[in-house]
MOPAC internal coordinates of N, CA, C and O (Angstrom, degrees):
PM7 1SCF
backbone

  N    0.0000 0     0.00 0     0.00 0    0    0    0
  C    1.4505 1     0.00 0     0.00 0    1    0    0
  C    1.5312 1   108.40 1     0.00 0    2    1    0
  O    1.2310 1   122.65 1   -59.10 1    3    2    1
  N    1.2243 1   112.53 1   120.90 1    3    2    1
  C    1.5993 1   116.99 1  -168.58 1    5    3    2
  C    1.9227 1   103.58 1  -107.05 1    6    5    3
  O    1.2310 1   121.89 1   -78.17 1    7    6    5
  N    1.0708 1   113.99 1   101.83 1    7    6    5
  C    1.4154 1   138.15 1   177.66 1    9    7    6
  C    1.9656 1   110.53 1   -74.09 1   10    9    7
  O    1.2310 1   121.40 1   -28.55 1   11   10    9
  N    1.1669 1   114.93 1   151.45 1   11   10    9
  C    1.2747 1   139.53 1  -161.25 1   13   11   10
  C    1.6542 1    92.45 1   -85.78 1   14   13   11
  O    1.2310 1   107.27 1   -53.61 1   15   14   13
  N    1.3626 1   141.32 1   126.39 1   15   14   13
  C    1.4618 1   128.47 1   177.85 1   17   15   14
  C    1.4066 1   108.83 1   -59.97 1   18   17   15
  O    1.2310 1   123.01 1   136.92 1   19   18   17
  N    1.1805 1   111.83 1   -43.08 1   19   18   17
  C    1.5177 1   106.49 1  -178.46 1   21   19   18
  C    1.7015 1   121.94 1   -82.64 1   22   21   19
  O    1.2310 1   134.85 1   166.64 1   23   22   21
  N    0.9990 1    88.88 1   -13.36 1   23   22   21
  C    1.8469 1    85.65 1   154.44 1   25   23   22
  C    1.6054 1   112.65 1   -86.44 1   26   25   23
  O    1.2310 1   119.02 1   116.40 1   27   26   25
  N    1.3866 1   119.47 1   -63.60 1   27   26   25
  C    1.3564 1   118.18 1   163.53 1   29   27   26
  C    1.7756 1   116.57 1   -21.46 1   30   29   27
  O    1.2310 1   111.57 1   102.40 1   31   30   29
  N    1.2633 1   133.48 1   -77.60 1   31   30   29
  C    1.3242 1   152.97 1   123.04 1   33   31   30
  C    1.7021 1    95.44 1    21.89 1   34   33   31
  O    1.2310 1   131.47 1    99.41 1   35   34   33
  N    0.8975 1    95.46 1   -80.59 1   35   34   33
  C    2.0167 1   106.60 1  -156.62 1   37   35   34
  C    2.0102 1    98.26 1   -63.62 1   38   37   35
  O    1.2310 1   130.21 1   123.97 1   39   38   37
  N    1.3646 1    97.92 1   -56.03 1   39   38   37
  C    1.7973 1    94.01 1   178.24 1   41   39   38
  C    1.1111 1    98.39 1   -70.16 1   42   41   39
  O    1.2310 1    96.71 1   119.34 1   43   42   41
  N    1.4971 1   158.84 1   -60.66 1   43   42   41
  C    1.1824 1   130.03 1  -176.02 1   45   43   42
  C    1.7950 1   138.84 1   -36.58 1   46   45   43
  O    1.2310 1   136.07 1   141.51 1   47   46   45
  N    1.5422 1    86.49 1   -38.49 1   47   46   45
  C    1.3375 1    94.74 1  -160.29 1   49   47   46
  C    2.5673 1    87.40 1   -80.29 1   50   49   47
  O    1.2310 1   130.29 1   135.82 1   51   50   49
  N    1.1250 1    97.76 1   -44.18 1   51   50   49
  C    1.2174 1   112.39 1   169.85 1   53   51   50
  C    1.5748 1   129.03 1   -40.90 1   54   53   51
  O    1.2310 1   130.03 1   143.47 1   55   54   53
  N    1.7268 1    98.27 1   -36.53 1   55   54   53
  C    1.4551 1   109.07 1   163.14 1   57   55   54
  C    1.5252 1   103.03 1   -79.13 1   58   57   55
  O    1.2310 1   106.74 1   122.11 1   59   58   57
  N    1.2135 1   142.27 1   -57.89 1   59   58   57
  C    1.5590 1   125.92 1  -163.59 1   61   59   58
  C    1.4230 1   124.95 1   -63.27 1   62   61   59
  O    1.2310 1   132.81 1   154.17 1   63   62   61
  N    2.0240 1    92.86 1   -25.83 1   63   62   61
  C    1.3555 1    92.92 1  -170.83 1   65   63   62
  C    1.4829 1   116.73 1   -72.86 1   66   65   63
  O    1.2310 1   121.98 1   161.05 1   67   66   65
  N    1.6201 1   113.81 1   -18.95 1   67   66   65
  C    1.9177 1   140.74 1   170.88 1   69   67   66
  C    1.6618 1    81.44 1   -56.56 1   70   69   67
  O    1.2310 1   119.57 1    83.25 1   71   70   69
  N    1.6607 1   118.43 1   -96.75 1   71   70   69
  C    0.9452 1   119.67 1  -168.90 1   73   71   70
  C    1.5071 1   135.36 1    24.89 1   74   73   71
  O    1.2310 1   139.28 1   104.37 1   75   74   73
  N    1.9764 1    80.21 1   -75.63 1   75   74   73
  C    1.9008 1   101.33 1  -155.62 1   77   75   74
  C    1.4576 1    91.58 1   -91.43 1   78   77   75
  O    1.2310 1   112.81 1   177.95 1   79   78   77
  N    1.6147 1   131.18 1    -2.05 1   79   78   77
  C    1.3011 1    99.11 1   167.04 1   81   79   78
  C    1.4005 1    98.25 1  -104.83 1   82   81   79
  O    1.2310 1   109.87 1   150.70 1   83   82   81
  N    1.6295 1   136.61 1   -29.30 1   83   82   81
  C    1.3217 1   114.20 1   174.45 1   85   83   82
  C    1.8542 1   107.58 1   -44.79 1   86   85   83
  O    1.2310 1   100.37 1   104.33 1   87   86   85
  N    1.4649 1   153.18 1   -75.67 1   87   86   85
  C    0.5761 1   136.16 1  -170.96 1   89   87   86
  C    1.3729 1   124.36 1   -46.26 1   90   89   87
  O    1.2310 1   113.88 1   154.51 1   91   90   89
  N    1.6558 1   129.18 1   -25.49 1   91   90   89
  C    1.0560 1   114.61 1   172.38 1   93   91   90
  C    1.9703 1   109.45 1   -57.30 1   94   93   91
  O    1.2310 1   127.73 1   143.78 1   95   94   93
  N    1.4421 1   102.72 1   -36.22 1   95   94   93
  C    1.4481 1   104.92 1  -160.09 1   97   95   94
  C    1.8884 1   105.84 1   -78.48 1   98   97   95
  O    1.2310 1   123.35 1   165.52 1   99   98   97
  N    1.3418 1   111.19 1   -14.48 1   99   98   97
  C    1.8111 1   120.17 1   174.67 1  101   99   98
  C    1.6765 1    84.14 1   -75.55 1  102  101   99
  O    1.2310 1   117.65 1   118.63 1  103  102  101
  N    1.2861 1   122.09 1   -61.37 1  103  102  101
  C    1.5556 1   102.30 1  -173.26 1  105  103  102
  C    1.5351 1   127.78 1   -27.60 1  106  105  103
  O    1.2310 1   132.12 1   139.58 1  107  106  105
  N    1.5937 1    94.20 1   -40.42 1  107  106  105
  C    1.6869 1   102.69 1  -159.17 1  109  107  106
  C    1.5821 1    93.87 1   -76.22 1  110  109  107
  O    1.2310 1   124.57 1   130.65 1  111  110  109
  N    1.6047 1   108.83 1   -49.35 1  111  110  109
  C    1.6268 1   108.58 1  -167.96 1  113  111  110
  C    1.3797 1   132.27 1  -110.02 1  114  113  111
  O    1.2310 1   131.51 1  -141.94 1  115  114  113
  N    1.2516 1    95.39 1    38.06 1  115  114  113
  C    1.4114 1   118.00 1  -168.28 1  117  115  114
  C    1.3107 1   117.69 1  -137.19 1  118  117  115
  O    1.2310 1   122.35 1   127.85 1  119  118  117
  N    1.8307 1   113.11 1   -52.15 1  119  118  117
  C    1.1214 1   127.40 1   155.32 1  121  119  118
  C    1.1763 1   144.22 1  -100.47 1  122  121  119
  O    1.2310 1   123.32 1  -162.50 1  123  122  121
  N    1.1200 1   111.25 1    17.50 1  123  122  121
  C    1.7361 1   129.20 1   175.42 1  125  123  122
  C    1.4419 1   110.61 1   114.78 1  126  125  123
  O    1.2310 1   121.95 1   126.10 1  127  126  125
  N    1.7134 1   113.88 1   -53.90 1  127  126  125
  C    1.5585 1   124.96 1  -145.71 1  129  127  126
  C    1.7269 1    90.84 1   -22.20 1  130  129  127
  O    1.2310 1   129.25 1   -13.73 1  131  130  129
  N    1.6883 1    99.78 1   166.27 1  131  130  129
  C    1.1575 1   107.48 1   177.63 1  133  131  130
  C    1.4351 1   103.85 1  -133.19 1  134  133  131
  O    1.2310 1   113.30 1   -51.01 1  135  134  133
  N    1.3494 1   130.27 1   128.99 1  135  134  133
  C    1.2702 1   127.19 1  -167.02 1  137  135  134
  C    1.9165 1   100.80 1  -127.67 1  138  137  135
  O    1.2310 1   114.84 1   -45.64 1  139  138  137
  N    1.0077 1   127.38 1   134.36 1  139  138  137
  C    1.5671 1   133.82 1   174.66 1  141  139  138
  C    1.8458 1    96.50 1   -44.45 1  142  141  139
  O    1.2310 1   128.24 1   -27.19 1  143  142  141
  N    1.1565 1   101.74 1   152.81 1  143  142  141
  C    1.6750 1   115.85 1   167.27 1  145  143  142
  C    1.7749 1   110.49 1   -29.17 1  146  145  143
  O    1.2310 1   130.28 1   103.53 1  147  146  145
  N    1.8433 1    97.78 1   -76.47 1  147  146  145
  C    1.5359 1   108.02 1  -165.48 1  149  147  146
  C    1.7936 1   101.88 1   -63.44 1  150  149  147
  O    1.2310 1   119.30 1   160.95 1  151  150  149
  N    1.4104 1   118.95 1   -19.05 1  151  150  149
  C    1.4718 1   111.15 1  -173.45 1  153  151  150
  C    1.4322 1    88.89 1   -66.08 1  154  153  151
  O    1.2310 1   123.74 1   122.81 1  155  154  153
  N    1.5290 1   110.44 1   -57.19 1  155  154  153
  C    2.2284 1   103.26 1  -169.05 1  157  155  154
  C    0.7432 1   101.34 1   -34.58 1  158  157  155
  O    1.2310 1   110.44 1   100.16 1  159  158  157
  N    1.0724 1   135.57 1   -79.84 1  159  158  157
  C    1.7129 1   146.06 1  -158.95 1  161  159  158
  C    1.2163 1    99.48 1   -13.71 1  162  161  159
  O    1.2310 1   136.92 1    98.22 1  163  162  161
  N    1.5380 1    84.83 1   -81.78 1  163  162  161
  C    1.6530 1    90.79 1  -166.76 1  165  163  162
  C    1.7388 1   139.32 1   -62.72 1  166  165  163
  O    1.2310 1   137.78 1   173.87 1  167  166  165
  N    1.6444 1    83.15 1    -6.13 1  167  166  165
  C    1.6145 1    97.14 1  -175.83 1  169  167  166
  C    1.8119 1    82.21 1   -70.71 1  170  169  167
  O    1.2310 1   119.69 1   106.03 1  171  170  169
  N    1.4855 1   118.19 1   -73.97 1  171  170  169
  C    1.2813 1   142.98 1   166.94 1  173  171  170
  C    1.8428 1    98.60 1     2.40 1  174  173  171
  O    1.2310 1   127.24 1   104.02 1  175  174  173
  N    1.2063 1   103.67 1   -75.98 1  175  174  173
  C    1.4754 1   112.37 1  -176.95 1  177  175  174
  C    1.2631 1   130.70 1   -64.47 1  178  177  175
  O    1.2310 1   118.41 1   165.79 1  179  178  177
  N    1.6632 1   120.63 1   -14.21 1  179  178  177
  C    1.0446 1   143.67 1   153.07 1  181  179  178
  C    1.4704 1   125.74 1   -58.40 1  182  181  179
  O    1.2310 1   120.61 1   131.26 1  183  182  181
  N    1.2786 1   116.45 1   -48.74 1  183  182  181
  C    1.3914 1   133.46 1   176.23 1  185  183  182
  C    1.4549 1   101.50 1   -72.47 1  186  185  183
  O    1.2310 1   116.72 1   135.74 1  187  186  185
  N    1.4806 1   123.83 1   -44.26 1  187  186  185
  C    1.6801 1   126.20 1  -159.00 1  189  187  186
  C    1.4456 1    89.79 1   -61.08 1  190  189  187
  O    1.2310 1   118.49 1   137.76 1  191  190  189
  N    1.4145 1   120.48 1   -42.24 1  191  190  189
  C    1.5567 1   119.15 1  -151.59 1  193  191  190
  C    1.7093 1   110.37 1  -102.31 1  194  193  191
  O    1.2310 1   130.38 1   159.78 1  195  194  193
  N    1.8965 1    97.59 1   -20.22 1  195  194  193
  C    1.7826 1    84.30 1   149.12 1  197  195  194
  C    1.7256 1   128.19 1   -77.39 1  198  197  195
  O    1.2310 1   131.19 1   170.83 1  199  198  197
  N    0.8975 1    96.00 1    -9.17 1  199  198  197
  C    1.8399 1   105.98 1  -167.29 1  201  199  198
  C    1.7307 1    83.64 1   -79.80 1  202  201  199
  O    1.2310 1   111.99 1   113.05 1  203  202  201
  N    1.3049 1   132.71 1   -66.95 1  203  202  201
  C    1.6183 1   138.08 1  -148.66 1  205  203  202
  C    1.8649 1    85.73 1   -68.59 1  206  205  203
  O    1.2310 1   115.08 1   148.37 1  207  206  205
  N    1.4932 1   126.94 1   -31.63 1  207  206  205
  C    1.3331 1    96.38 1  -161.63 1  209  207  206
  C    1.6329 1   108.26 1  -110.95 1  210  209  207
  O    1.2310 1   122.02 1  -158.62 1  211  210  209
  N    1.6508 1   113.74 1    21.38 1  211  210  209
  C    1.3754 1   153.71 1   164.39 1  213  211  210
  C    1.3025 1    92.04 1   -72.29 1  214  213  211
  O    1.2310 1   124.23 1   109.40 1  215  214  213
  N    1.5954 1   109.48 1   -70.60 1  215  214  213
  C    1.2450 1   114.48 1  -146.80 1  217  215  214
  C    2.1422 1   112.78 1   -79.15 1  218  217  215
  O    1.2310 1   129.83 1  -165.26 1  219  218  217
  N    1.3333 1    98.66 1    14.74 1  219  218  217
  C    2.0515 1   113.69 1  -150.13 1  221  219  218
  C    1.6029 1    62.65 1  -111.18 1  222  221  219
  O    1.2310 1   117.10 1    92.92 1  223  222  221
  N    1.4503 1   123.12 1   -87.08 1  223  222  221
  C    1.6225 1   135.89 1  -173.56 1  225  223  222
  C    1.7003 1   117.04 1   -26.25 1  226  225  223
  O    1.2310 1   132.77 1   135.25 1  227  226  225
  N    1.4138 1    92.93 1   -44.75 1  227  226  225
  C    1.5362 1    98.77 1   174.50 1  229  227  226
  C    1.8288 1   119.08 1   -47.36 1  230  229  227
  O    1.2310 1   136.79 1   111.35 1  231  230  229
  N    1.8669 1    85.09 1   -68.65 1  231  230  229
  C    1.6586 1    94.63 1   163.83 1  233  231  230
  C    0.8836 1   126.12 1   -46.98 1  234  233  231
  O    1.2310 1   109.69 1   124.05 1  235  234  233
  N    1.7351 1   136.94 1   -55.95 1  235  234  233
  C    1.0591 1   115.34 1  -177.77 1  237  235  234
  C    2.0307 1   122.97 1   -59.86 1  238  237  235
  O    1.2310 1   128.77 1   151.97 1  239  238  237
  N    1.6456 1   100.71 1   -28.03 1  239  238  237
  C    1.2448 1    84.29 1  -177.01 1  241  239  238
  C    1.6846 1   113.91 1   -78.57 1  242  241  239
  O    1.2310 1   114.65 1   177.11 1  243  242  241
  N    0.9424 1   127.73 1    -2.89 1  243  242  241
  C    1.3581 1   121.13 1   160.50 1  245  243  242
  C    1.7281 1   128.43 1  -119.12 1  246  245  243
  O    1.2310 1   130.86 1  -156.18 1  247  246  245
  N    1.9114 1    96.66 1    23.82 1  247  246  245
  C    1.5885 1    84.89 1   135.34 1  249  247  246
  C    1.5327 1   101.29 1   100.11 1  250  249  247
  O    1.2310 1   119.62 1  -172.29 1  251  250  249
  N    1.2847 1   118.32 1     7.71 1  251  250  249
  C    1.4275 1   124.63 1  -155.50 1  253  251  250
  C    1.3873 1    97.76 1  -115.65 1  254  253  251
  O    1.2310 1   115.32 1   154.21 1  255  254  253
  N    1.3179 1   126.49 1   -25.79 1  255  254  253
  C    1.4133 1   127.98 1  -174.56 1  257  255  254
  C    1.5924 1   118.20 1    67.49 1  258  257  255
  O    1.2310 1   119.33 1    -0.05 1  259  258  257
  N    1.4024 1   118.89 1   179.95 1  259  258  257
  C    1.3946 1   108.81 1   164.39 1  261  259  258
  C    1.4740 1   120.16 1   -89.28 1  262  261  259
  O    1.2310 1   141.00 1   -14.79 1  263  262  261
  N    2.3584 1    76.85 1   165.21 1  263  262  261
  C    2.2885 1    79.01 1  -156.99 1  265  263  262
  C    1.1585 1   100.08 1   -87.47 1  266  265  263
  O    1.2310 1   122.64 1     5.10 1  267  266  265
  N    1.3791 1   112.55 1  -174.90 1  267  266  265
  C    1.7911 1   123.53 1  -165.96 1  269  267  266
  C    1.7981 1    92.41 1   -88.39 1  270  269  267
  O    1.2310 1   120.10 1   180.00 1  271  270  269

């Protein structure tokens, strides 16, 4: 299956950037770390908005486009 570089490109970079904050966020709730209220959040909000632009990259690389 021969992929577009810049789609290739965009989900890659889209998967690591999910990645390194999902693991920041398994640290917090998985392994104890303890982060102040407003830090969750934002760890929280960090991850929500790598996952949604994971999940835009995903589609495009397999073709699905964006949903309604």
């Amino acid at each position: 299956m021969l992929v577009d570089e810049a789609v290739r490109h965009e989900y890659q970079e889209s998967y690591s950037a999910w990645l390194k904050q999902l693991e920041a966020l398994h640290k917090v709730l998985l392994e104890g770390d303890r982060l102040d209220p407003p830090r969750l959040k934002g760890l929280l909000n960090r991850e929500a908005r790598a996952k949604e632009r994971y999940d835009q990259a995903r589609r495009g690389l397999l073709g699905l486009g964006e949903e309604e």
